[in-house]
N, C-alpha and C positions, 0 to 999 in steps of 0.2 A: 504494500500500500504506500501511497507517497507521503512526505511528509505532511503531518497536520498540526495546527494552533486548532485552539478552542477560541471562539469571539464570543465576547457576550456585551450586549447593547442593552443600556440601561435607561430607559424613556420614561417620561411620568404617567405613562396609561399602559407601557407594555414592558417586558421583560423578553431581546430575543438571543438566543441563543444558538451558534453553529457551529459547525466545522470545516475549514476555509485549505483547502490545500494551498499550494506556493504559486501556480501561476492564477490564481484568484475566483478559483470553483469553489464555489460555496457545497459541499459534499453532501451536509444535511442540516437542517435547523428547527425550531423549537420554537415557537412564539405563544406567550401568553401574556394575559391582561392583570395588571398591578393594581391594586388601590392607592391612592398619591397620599393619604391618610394615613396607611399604616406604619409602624413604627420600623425605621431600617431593617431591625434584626429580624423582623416576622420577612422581609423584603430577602435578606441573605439566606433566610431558610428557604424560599422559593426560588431562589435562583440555584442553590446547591440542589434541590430536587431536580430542577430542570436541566441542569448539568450532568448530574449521574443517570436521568435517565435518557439522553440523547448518547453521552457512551456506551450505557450498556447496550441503546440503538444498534450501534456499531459495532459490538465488539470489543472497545477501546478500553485504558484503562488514562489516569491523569497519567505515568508515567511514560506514557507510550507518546503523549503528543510533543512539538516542537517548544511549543511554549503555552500560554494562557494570557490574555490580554483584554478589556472590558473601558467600555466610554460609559459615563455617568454625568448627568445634567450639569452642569457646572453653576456657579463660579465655582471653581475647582485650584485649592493650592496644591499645585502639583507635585512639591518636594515634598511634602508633606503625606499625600494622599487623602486628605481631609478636604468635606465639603465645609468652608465655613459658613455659608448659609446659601440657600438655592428658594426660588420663589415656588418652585409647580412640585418641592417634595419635603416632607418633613422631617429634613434628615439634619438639621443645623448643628455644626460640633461634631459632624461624624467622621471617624476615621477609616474611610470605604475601602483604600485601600488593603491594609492589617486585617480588617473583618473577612473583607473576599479571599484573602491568602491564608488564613486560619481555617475559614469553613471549607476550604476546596483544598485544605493542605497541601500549595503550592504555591512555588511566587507569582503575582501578577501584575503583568504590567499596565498601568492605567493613568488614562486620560480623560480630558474634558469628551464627551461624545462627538460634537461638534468639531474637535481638531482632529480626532478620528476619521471622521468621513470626509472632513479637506484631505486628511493622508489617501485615505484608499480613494478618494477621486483622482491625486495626485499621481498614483500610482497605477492603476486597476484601470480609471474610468475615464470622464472628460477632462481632466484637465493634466493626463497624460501627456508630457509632453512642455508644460508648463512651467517657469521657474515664479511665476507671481502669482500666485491666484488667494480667491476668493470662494468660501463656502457658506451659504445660508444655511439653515434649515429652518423651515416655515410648518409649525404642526401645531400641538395644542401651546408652544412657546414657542420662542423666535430666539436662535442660535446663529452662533458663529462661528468659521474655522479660516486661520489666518494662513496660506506659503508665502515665505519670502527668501528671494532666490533659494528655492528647495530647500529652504527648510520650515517646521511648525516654528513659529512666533507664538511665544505665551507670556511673551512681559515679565514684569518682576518677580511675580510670587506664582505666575500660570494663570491669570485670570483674563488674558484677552480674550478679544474677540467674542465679546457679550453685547453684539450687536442688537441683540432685541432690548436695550436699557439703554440704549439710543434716545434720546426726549426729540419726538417730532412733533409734539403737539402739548406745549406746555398747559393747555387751560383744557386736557384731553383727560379721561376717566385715572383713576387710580389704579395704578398697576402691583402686582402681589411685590414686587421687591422694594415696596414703600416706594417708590414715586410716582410720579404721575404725568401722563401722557407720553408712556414711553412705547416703543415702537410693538411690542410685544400684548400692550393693553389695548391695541386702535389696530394691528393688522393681522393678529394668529389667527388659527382655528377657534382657539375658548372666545375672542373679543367679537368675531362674525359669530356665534352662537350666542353670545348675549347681546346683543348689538341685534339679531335677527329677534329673540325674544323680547325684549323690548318693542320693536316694531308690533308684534301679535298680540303686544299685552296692549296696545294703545289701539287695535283694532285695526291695523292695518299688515302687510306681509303673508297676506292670503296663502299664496302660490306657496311659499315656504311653509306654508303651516300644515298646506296639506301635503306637501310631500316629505313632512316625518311623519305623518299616519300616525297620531296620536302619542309616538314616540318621542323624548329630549330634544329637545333643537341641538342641529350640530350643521359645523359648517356646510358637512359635506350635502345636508339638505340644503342651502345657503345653492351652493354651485348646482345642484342639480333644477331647483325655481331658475337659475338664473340663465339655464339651455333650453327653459321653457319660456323663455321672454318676461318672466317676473321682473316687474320694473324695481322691482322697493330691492330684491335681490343683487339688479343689477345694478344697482345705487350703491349696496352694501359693498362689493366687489370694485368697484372704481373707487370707493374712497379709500380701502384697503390698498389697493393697489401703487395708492397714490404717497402712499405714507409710505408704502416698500420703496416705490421708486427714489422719492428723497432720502431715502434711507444709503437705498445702493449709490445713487449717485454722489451723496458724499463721500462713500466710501470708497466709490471710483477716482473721485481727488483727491484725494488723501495717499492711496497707494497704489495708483495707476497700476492694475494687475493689468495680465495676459486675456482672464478669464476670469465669469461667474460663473457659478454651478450652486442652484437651489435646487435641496432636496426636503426631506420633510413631507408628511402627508396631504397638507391643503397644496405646496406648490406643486409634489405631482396630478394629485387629484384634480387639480383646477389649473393646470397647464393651459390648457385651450383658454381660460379665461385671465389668465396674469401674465403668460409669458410674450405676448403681443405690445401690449398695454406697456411693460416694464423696459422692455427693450426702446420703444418712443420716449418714454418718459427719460429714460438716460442719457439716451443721443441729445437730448434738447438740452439739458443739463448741468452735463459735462463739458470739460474743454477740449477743442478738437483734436488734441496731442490725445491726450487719454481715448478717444476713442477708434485708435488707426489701426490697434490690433485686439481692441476688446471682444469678445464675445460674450454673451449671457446664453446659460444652458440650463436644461431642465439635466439631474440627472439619471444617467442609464442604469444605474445601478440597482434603481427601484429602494425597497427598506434597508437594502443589506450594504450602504456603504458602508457605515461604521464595524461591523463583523470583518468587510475589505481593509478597511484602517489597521486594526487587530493586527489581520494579518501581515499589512507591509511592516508595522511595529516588529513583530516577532521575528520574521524572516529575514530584517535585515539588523538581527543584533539588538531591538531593544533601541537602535538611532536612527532619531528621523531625519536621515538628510537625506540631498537630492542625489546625491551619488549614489547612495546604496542604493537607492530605491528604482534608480534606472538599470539597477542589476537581477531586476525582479522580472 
């Protein structure tokens, strides 16, 4: 068998977990749904369950694999392996990484999730090829993953690239990380799902109402009104979009990448309805040196970049530079 890493992707609504060989085949994986409530350590018990039974899936044992590597919502002090406080999990003060290498007794190597799948796009997917890029992730929060000339940027203590805490809208709702009107409270998944309930609670947002069938409002009923021509939807969606856009495009002056690559489940899910919209919003923007070799990409990877991050981590030593990872 070839060699494998274990990936495990730590989201506030999911927990997934694979097995990534070296040139970036995801072998087998494991997805299930978290409570963002529950206490870490009921959190690390589900994730040890879902690790030993995807090995025993396989055959495998921890000893057998390459390494073990895992992204987790950040802000993330990275030398540390401690979350010292995150908005979308109630993990504040926790030492994620010690807990993870205790209960799977083995070492693991961990990052922000978000620098994770800038590496496995860096490496694996779109931005292959890249020494500058940019990664979003747009889901129930809004993340960030920094390349610069091949390598992860994480600042002083690891906390870059917390693009959704962005203030694009200073007199904008209150966001979970104590402020307010930041990019995260006015364009996720969770902000179009309260943002959409609000519209219903005031008697309006029809089309959205009926296609969750009685069910939670969730964005992704949001995008589905909004390829039915629901107006209040598609209202909801250009003003989202428009808060990403100023979002990206400052970020595009600031460090003129190569490339964007949004992943996340609203930017895939609603590709058809943000990646048009976002790409005009840039070009208009931006200054025209920054825009002569940009591109903005949905990406290919679908959920599993960060499992792909995992594994450039592991395979090439545990270092994220651009070299290694061009050996991959």
């Amino acid at each position: 068998m070839d060699e494998v890493i274990l990936g495990i992707d730590i989201g506030g609504t999911k927990i997934l977990t694979g097995l990534v060989a070296s040139d970036g085949r995801v072998i087998d994986r494991i997805k299930e749904k978290t409570d963002p409530d529950a206490a870490p350590e009921m959190s690390m018990n589900q994730i040890a369950a879902s690790v030993h039974s995807l090995l025993n899936k396989n055959g495998l044992s921890i000893q057998e694999l390459k390494g073990v590597a895992a992204g987790c919502p950040g802000p993330l002090d990275f030398s540390r392996g401690m979350i010292p406080q995150t908005p979308n999990l109630n993990w504040t003060g926790f030492e994620i990484r010690q807990a993870l290498s205790d209960k799977l007794q083995c070492p693991v190597f961990l990052d922000n999730d978000a620098n994770m799948a800038a590496l496995g796009e860096y490496c694996y997917g779109e931005g292959k090829g890249c020494k500058h890029l940019l990664y979003m992730t747009i889901s129930t929060g809004i993340g960030g993953g920094i390349i610069l000339d091949g390598e992860v940027y994480r600042g002083t203590d690891g906390g870059a690239g917390e693009f959704g805490h962005m203030v694009v809208n200073p007199f904008g709702p209150n966001c979970r990380c104590g402020g307010t009107g930041c990019l995260e409270a006015v364009a996720s998944g969770t902000a179009l799902a309260r943002d959409a309930q609000i519209l219903i609670d005031e008697g309006k947002g029809q089309g959205i109402a009926k296609c969750c069938m009685n069910q939670p409002v969730t964005a992704r009923a949001v995008g589905e009104a909004a390829r039915q021509g629901d107006e209040d939807a598609l209202d909801l969606i250009k003003r989202a979009s428009m808060y990403l856009g100023m979002a990206l495009s400052s970020l595009v002056n600031v460090f003129n990448p190569e490339k964007i690559v949004l992943g996340g489940g609203v930017a895939i899910g609603m590709q058809d309805l943000l990646l048009g919209s976002l790409r005009s919003y840039i070009k208009e923007h931006v200054f025209s040196l920054h825009q002569k070799k940009l591109g903005v990409e949905i990406t290919s990877m679908g959920e599993e970049g960060v499992l792909l991050g995992c594994a450039a981590a592991v395979f090439n030593n545990r270092i994220l530079l651009g070299k290694e990872c061009e050996r991959t």
